[in-house]
MARBA-3410 file (N, C-alpha, C, O; in Angstrom, 1 decimal):
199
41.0,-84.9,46.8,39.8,-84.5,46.0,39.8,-83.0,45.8,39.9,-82.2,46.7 ~ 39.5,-82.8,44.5,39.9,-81.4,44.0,38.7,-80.2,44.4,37.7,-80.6,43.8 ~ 38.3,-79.2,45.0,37.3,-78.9,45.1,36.9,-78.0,43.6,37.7,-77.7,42.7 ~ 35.8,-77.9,43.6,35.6,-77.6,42.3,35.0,-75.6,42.4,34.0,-75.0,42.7 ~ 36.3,-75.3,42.0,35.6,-73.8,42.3,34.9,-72.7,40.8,35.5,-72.9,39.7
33.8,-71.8,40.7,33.7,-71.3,40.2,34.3,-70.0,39.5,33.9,-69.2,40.3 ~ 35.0,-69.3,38.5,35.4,-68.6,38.4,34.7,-67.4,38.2,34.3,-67.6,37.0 ~ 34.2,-66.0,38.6,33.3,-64.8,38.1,34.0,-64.1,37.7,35.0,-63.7,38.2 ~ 33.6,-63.7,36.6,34.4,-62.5,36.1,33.8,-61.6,36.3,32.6,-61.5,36.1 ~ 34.9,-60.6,36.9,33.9,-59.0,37.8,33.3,-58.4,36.4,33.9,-58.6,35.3
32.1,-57.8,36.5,31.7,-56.7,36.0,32.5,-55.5,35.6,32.8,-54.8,36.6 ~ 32.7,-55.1,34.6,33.3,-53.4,34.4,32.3,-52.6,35.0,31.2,-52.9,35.0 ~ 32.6,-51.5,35.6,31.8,-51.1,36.1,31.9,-49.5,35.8,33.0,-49.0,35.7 ~ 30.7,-48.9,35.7,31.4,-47.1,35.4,30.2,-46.2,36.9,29.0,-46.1,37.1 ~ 31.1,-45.8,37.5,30.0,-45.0,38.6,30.2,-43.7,38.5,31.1,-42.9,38.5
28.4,-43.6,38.2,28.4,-42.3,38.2,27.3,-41.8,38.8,26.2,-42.3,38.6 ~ 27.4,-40.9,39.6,25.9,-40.6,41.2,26.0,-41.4,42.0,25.2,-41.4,43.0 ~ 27.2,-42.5,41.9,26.9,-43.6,42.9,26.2,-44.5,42.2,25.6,-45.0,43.1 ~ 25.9,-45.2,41.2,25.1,-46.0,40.8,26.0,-46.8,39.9,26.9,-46.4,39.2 ~ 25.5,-48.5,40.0,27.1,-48.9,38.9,25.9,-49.5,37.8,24.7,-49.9,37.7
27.3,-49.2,37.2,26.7,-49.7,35.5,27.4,-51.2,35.1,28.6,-51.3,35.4 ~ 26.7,-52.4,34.3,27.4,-53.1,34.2,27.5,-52.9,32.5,27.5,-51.9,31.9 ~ 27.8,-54.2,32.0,28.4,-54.2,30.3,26.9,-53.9,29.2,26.9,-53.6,28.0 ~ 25.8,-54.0,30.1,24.7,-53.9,29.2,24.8,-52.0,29.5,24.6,-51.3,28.5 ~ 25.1,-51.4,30.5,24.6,-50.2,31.1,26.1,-49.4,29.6,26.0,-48.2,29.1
26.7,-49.9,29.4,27.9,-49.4,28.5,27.5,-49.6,27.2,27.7,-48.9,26.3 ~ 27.1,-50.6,27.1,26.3,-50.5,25.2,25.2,-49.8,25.0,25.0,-49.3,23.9 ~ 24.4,-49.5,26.1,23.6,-48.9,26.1,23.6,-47.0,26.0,22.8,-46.3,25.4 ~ 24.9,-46.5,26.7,25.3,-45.6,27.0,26.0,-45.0,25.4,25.6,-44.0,24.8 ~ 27.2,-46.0,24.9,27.6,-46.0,23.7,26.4,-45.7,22.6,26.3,-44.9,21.7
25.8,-46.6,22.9,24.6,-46.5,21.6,23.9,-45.0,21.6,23.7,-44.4,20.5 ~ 23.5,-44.4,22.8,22.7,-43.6,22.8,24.0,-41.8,22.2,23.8,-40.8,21.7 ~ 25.2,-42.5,22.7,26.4,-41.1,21.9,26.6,-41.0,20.7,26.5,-39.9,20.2 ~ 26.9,-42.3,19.7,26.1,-42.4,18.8,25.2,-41.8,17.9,25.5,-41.2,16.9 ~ 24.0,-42.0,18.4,22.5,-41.3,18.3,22.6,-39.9,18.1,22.1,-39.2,17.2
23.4,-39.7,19.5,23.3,-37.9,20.2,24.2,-36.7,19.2,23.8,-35.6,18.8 ~ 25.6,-37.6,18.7,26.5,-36.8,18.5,26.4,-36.1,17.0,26.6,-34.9,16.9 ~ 26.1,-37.0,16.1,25.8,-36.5,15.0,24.9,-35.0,15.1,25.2,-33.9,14.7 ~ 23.9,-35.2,15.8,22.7,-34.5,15.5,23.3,-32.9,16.3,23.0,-31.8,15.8 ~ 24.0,-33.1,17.4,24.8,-32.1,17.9,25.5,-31.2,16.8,25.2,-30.0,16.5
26.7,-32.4,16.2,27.4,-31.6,15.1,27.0,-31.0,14.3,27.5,-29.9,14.0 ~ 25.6,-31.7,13.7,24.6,-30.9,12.5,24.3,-29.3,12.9,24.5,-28.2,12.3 ~ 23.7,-29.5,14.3,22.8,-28.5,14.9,24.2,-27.0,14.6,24.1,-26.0,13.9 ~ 25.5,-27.6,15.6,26.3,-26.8,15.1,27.0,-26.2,13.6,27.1,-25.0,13.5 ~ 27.2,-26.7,12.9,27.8,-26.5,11.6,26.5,-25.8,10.6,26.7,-25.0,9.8
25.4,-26.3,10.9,24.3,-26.0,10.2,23.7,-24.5,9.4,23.2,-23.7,10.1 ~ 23.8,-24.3,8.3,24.5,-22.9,8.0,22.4,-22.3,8.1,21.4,-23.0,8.2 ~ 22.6,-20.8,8.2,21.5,-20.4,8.8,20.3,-20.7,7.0,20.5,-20.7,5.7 ~ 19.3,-20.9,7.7,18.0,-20.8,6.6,17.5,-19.5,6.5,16.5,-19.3,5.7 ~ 18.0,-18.8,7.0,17.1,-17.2,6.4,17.7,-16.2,5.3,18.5,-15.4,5.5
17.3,-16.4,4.6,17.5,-16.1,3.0,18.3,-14.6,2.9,18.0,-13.6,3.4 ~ 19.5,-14.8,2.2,20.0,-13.3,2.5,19.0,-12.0,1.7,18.3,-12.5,0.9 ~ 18.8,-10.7,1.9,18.2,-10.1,1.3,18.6,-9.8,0.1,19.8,-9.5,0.0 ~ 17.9,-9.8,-1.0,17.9,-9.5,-2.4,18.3,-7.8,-2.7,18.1,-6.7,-2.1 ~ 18.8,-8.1,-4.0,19.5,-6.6,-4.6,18.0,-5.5,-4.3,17.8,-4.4,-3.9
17.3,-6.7,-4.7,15.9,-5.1,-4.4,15.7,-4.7,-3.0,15.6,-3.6,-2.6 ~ 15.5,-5.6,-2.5,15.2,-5.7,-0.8,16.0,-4.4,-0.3,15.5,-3.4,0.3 ~ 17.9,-4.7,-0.9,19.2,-3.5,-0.1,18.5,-2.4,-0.8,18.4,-1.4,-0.1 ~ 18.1,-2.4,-2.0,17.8,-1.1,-2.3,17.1,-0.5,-2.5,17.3,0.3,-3.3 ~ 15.8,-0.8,-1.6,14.5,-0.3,-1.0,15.2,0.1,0.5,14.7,1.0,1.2
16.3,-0.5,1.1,16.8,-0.1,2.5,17.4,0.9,2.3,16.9,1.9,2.9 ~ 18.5,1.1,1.4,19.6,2.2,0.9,18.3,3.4,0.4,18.7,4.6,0.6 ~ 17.2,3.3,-0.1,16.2,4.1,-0.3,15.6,4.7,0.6,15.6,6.0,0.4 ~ 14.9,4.3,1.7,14.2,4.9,2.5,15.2,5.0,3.8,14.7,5.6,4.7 ~ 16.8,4.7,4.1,17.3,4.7,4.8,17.4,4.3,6.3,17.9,4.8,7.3
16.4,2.7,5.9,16.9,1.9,6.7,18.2,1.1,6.5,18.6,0.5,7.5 ~ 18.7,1.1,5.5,20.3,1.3,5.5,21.0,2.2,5.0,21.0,2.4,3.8 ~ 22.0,3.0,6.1,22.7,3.5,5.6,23.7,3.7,4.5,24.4,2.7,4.2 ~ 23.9,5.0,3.8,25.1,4.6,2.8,26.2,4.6,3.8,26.3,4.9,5.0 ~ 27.2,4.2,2.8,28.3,4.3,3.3,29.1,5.3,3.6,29.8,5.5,4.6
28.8,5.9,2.6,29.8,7.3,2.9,28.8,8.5,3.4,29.2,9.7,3.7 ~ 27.4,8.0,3.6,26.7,8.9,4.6,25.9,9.5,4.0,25.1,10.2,4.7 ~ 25.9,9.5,2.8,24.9,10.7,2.1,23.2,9.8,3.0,22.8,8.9,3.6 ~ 22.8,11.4,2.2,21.5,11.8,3.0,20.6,10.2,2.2,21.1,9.9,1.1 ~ 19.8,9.7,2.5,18.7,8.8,2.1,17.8,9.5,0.8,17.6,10.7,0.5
17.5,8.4,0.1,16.4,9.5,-1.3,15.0,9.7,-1.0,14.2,10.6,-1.4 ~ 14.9,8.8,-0.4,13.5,9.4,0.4,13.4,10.8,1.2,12.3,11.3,1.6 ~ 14.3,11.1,1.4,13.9,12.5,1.5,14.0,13.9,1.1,14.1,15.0,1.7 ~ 13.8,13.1,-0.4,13.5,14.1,-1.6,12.5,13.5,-2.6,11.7,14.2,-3.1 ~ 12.5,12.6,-2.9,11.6,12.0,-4.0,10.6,10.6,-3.0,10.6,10.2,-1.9
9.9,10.4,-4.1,8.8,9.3,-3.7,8.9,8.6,-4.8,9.4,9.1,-5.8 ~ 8.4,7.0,-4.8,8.1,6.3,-5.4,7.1,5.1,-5.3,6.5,5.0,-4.2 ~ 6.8,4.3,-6.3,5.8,3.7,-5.7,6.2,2.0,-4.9,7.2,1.3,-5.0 ~ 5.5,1.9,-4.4,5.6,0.5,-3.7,6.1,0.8,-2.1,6.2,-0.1,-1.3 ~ 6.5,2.3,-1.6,6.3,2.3,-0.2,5.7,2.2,0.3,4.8,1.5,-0.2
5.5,2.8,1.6,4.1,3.0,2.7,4.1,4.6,2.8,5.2,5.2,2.7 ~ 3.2,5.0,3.0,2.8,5.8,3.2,3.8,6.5,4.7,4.1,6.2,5.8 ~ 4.2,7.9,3.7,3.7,8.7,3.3,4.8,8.7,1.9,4.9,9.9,1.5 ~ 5.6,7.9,1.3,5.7,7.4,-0.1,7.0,8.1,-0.2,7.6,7.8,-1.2 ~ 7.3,8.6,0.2,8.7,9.9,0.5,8.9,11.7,0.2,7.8,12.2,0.5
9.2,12.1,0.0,9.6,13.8,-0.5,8.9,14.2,-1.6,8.5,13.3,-2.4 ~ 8.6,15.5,-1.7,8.1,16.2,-3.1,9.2,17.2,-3.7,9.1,17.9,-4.7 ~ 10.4,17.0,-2.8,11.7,18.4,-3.3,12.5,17.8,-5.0,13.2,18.6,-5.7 ~ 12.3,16.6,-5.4,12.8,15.9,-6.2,10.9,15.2,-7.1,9.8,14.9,-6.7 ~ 11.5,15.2,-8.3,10.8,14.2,-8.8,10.7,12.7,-8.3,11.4,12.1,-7.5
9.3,12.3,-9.1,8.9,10.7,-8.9,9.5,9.7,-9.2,9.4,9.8,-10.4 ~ 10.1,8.9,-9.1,11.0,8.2,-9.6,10.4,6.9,-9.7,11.2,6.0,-9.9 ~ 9.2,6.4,-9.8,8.5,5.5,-10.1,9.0,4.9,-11.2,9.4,3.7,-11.2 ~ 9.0,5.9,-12.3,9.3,5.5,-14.2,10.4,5.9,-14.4,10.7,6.0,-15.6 ~ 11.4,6.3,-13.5,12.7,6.4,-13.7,13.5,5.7,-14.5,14.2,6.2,-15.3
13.5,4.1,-14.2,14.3,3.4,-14.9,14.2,3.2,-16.6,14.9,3.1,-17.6 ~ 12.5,3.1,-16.3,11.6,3.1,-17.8,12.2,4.2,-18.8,12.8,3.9,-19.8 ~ 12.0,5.4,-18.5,12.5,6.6,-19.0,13.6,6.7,-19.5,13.7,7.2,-20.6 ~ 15.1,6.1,-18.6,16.2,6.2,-18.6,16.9,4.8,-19.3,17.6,4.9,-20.3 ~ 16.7,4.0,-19.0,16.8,2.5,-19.1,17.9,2.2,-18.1,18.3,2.8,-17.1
18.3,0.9,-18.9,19.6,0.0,-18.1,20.9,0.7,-17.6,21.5,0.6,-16.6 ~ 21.2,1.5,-18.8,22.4,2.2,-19.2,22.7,3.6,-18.3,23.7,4.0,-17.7 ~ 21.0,4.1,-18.6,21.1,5.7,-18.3,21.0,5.5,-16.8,21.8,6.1,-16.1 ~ 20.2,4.7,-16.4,20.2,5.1,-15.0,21.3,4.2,-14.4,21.1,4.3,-13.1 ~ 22.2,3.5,-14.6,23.7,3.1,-14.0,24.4,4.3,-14.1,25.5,4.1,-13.5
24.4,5.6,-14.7,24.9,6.2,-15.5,24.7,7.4,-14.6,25.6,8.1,-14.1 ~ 23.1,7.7,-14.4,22.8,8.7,-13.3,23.3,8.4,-11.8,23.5,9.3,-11.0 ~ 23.6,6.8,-11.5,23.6,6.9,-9.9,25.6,6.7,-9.9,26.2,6.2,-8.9 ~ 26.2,7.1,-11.1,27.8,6.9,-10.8,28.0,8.6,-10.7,28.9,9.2,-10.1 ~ 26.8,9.2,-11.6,27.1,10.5,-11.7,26.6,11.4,-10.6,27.3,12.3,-10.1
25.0,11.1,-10.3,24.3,12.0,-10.0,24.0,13.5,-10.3,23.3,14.4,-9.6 ~ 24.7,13.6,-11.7,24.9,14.6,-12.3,23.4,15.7,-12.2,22.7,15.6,-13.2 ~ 23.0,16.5,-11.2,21.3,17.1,-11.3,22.1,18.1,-10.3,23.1,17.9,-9.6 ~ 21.5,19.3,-10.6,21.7,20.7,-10.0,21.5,20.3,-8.4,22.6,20.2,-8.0 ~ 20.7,20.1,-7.5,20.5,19.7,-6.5,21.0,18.7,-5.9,21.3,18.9,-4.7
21.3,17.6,-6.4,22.3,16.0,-5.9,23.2,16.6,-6.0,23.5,17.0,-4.8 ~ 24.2,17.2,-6.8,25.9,17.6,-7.3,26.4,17.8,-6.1,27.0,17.0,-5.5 ~ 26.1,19.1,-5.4,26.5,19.2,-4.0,26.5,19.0,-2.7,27.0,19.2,-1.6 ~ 25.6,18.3,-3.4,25.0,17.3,-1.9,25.9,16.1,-1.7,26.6,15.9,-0.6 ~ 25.9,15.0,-3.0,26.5,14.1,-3.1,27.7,14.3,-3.7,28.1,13.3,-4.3
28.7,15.7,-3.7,29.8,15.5,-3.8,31.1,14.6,-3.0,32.0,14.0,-3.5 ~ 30.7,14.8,-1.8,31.6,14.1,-1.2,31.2,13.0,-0.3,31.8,12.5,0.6 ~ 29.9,12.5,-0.9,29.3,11.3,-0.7,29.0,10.6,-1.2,27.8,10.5,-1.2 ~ 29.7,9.9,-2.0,29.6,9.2,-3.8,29.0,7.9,-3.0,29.0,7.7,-1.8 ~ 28.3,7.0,-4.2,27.3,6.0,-3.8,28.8,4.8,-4.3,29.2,4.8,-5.4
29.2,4.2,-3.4,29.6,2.7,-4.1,29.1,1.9,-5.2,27.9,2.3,-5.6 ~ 29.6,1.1,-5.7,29.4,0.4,-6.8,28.5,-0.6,-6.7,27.8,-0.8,-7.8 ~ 28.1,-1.5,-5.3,27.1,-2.4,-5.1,26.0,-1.6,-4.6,24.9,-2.1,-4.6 ~ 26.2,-0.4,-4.1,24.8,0.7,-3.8,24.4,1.0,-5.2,23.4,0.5,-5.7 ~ 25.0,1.7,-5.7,24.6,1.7,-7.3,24.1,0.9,-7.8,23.1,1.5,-8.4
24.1,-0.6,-8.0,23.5,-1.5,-8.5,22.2,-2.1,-7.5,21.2,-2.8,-7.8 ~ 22.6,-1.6,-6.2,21.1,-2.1,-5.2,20.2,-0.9,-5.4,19.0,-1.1,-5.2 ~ 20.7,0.2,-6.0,19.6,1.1,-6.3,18.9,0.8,-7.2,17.7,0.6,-7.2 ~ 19.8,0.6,-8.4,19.2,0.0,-10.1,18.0,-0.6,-9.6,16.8,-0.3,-9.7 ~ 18.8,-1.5,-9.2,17.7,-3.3,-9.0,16.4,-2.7,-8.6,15.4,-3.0,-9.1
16.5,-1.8,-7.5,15.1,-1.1,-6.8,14.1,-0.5,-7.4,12.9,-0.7,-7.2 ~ 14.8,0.4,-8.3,14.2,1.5,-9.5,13.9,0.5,-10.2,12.7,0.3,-10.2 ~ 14.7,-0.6,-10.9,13.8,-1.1,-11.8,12.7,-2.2,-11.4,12.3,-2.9,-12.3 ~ 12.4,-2.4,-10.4,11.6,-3.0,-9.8,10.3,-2.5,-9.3,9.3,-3.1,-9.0 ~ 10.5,-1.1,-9.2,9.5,0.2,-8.4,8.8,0.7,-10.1,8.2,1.7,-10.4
9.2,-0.1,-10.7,8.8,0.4,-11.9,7.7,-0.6,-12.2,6.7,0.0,-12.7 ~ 7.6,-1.6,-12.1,6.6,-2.6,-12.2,5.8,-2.7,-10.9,4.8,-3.4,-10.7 ~ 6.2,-2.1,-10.2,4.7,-1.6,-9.0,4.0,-0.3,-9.4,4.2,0.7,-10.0 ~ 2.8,-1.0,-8.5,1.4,0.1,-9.3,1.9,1.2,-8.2,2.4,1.1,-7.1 ~ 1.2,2.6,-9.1,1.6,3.9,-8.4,1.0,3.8,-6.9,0.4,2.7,-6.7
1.1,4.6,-6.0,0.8,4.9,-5.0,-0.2,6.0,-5.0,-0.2,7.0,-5.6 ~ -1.2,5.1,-3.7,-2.9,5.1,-4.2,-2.7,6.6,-3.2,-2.9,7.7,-3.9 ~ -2.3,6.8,-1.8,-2.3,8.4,-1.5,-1.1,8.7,-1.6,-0.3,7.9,-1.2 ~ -0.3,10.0,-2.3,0.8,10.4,-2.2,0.8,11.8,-1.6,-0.3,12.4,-1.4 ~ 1.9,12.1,-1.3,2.1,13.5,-0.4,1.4,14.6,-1.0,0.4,15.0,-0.4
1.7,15.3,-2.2,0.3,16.2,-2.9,-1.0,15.8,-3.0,-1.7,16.8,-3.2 ~ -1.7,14.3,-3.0,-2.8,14.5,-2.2,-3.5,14.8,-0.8,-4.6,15.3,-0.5 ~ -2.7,14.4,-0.3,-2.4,15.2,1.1,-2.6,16.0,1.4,-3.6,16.3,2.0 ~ -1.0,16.9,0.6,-0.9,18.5,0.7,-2.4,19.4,0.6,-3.0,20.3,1.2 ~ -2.6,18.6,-0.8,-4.6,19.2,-1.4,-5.4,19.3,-0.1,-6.0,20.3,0.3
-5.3,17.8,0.5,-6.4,17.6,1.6,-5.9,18.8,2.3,-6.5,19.9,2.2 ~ -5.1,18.7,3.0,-4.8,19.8,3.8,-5.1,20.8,4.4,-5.3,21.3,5.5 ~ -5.0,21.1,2.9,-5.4,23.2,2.3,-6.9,22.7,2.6,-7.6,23.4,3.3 ~ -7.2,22.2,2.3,-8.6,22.0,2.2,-9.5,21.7,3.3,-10.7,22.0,3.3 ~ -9.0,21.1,4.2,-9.3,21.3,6.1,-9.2,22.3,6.5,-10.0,22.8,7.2
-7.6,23.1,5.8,-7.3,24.5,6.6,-8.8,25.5,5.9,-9.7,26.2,6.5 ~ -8.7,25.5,5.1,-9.8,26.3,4.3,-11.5,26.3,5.0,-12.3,27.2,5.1 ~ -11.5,25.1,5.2,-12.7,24.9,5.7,-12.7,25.4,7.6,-13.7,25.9,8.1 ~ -11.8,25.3,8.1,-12.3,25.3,9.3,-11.3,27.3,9.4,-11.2,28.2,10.3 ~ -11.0,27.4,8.7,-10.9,29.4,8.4,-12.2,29.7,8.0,-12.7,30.8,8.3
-12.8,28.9,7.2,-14.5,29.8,7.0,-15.6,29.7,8.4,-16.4,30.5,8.9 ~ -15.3,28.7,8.8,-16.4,28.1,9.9,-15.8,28.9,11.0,-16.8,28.9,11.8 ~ -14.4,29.6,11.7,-14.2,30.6,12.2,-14.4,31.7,11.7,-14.3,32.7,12.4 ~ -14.5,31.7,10.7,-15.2,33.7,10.2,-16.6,33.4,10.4,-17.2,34.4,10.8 ~ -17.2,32.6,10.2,-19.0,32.6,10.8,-19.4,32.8,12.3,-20.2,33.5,12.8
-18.6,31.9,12.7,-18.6,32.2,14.2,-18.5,33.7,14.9,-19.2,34.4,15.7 ~ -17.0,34.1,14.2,-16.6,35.5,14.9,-17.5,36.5,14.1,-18.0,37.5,14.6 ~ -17.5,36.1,12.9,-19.1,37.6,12.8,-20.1,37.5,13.4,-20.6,38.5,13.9 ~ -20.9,35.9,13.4,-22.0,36.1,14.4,-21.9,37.0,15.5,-22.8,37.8,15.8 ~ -20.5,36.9,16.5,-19.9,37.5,17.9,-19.6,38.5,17.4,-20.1,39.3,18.2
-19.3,39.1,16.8,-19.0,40.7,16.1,-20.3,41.4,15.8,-20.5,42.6,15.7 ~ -21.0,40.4,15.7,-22.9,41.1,15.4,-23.3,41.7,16.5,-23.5,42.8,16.9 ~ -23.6,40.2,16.9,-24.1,40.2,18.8,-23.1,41.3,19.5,-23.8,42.2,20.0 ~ -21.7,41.4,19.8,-21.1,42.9,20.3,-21.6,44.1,19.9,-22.2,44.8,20.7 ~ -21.4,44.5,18.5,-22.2,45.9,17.7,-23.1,45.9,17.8,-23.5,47.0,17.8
-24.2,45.1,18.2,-25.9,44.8,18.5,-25.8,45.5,19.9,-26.7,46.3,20.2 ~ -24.9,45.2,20.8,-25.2,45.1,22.2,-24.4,47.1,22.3,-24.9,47.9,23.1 ~ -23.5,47.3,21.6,-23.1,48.4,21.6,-23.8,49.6,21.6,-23.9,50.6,22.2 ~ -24.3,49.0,20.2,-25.7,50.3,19.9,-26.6,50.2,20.5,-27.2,51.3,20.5 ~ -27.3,49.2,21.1,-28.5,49.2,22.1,-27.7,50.0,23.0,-28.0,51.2,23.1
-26.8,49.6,23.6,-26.5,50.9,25.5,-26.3,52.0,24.6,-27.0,52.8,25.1 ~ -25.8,52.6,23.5,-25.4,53.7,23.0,-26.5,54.7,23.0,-26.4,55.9,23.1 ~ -28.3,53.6,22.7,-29.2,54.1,22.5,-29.7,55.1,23.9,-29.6,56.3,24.0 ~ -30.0,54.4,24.6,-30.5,53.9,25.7,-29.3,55.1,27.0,-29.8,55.6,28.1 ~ -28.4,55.3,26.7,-27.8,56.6,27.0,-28.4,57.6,26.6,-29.1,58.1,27.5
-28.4,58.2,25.5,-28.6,58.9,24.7,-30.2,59.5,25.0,-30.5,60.7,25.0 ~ -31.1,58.3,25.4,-32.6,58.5,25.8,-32.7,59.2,27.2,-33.6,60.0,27.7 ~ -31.7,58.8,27.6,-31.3,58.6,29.3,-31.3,60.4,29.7,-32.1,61.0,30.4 ~ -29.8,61.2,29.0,-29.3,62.0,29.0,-30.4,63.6,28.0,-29.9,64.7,27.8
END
C-alpha cells in the first residue's frame, strides 16, 4: 500500500534584515520599482524651470554692473542714469539715456554701442570694446528704459537738496556764533569798563 505523500513547493525566498519574503512579498516589491523608477528618472533628467534671463534683464545687469563686461570696461552706471533703476539712478558725468534709443533709433544706437564713438567713452573703451551680444543686451535695455516713466528722485535733485541742507544749517551756525560773538564783545567791554572806573 502506497503511502500517499504530499508534495511543497519551497517558497522563493529574498532575505533582507533577516526577514523572509515570500512570492506575494516579490510582486509587491516589483510593483512598488515600478512605481519608484520612473519618477526617479524624471526627477533626474528634468530640465530646470527657472526662466533664462531676457535680453533686457542682461542688459540692465551689463548696465548697472551686476554683470560684468567681458573685456572689463567700466559699467554705465557710472556715468549716466536712466530710468527704471533704483535709486540713486546712476552718474551725472554723462547724459540721461532714458530717450536714447528714441532719439537715435534702431540703427543709430547699434551703431553708437559698436562705436562708442564720444570724446569721453573713446579712451576709456578703447581697449575694452563691448561684444556683439553685449551690444544687443544693451540695445534691448535702452530700448526698453525708454518706455519706463522717468525717475521720480534723480541725482541733481539731490544734489539741489543738498546745497540746500548745507545752506541752511551754514546760516543757523552764523546765528548762533554771532549771538556768542555778541555775548563775548558784551562781556569784553563791560570788564574794559569797569577797569577803567577802577584805575
Amino acid at each position: 500500500m502506497h503511502r500517499k505523500t504530499s508534495v511543497r513547493h519551497p517558497e522563493f525566498s529574498l532575505y533582507a534584515g533577516g526577514s523572509r519574503v515570500g512570492h506575494s512579498g516579490h510582486r509587491m516589491l516589483a510593483a512598488a520599482l515600478v512605481a519608484v523608477l520612473p519618477t526617479a528618472v524624471w526627477a533626474q533628467q528634468a530640465p530646470s524651470t527657472d526662466p533664462a534671463p531676457t535680453a533686457v534683464q542682461r542688459g540692465a545687469g551689463l548696465f548697472t554692473g551686476k554683470i560684468p563686461l567681458r573685456n572689463q570696461g567700466p559699467a554705465c552706471v557710472g556715468c549716466h542714469t536712466i530710468a527704471g533703476l533704483p535709486f540713486p539712478n546712476g552718474g551725472t558725468l554723462g547724459p540721461d539715456l532714458t530717450d536714447a534709443y528714441r532719439k537715435l533709433g534702431p540703427e543709430g544706437t547699434h551703431a553708437a554701442m559698436q562705436t562708442l564713438y564720444f570724446r569721453v567713452m573713446t579712451p576709456v573703451y578703447r581697449a575694452h570694446t563691448l561684444t556683439q551680444n553685449e551690444q544687443a543686451d544693451l540695445v534691448a535695455f535702452l530700448a526698453d528704459a525708454g518706455s519706463s516713466p522717468a525717475p521720480r528722485w534723480n541725482t541733481q535733485i539731490l544734489l539741489l537738496m543738498g546745497l540746500g541742507l548745507a545752506a541752511v544749517f551754514v546760516a543757523l551756525t552764523g546765528l548762533v556764533w554771532r549771538d556768542r560773538v555778541r555775548s563775548v564783545r558784551r562781556a569784553l567791554v563791560l570788564r574794559a569798563t569797569r577797569q577803567g572806573v577802577r584805575s
